[in-house]
Each structure stands twice: as C-alpha cells, then as structure tokens.
C-alpha positions as CSV (number, residue, x, y, z in Angstrom):
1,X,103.9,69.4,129.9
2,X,106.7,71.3,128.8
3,X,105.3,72.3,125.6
4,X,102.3,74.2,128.1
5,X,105.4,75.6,130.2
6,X,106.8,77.1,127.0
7,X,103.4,78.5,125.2
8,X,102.9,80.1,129.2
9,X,106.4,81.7,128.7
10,X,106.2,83.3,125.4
11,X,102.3,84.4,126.2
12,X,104.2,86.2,129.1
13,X,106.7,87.7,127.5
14,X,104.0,88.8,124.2
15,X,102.2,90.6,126.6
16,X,104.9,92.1,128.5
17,X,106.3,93.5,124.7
18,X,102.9,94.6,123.9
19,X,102.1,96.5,127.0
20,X,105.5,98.3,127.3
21,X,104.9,99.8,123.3
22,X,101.5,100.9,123.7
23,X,102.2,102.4,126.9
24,X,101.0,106.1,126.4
25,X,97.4,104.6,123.8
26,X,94.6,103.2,126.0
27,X,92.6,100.4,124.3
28,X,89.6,101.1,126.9
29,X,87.9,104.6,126.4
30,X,86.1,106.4,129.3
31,X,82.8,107.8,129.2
32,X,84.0,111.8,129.0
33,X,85.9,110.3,125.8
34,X,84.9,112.1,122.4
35,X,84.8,109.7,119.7
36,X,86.8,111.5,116.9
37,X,86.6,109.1,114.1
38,X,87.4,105.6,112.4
39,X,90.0,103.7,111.0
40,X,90.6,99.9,109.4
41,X,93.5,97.8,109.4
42,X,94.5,94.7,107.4
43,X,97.4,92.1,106.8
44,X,98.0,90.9,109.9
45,X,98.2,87.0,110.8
46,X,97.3,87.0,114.6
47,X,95.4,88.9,116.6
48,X,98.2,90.6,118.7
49,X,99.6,92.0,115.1
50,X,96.3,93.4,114.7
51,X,95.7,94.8,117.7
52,X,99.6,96.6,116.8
53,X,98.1,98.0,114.0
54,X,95.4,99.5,115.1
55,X,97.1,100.9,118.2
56,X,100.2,102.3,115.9
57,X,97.3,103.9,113.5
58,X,95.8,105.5,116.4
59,X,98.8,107.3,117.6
60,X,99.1,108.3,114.4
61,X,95.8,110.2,114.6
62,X,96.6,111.6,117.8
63,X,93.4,109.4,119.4
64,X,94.6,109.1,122.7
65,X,92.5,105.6,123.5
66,X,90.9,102.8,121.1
67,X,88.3,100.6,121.0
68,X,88.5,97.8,118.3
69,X,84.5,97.2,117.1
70,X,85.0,94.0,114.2
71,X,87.5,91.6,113.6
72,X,87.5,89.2,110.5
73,X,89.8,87.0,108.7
74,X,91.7,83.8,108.9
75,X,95.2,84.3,107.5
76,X,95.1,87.7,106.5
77,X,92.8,89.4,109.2
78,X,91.0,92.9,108.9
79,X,89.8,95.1,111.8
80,X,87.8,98.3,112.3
81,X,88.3,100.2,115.3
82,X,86.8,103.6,116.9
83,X,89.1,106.4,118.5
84,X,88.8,108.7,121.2
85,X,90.2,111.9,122.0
C-alpha cells in the first residue's frame, strides 16, 4: 500500500514538472493549425523523456504545438512527431 502511495506521488509531481516546462508548446494542435514540418527523436528511456524531447525540438523550430505520430523502442526509444504553426 505504500509503495502505490509513493508511485501516486512522484506520478504527481512528474506531471506537475512536465506541465510547468512545456508551458508556452501545446501537444494538441487545432484544426486552423498549419502543419509546418517533421522531426524525430531518439535516446530516451521512458516515455516522459521522450515526450521532453520532442517538445524541446519543437520550440526549437518555432512550432508552436505538436503532435507525436510513432513511438518505438524498449530501452532506447525513438519518436516521430508533426508540428504546427
């Protein structure tokens, strides 16, 4: 039982982290969106690291929203993602 209180605790907090640094990139695009291009990521071991990548790739290109299309990988996980302007 405490081992579920703990894993509810860190989730929490993961998101909380995540959500405050990707506060200004939008990982759901809306319709009037223009899809301005593609980029891959790679190396990450979890999802959420992934997702980091993307997102910090994106701002890079100035996309101002995201939308991950393919996910692969066990230990070292790759992702392709669309962006939007």
């Amino acid at each position: 039982m405490k081992s579920i209180k703990n894993l509810v605790v860190v989730l929490a907090l993961s998101v909380t982290a995540f959500a405050a640094s990707a506060a200004d990139l939008s990982s759901a695009p809306t319709s009037d969106m223009q899809k301005m291009g593609v980029v891959s990521v790679s190396g990450a071991t979890t999802l959420d690291g992934l997702e980091a990548r993307v997102a910090a790739k994106a701002e890079q290109a100035g996309a101002s929203s995201y939308r991950i299309i393919s996910t692969t990988g066990n230990n070292r996980m790759h992702a392709t993602a669309e962006l939007y302007k």
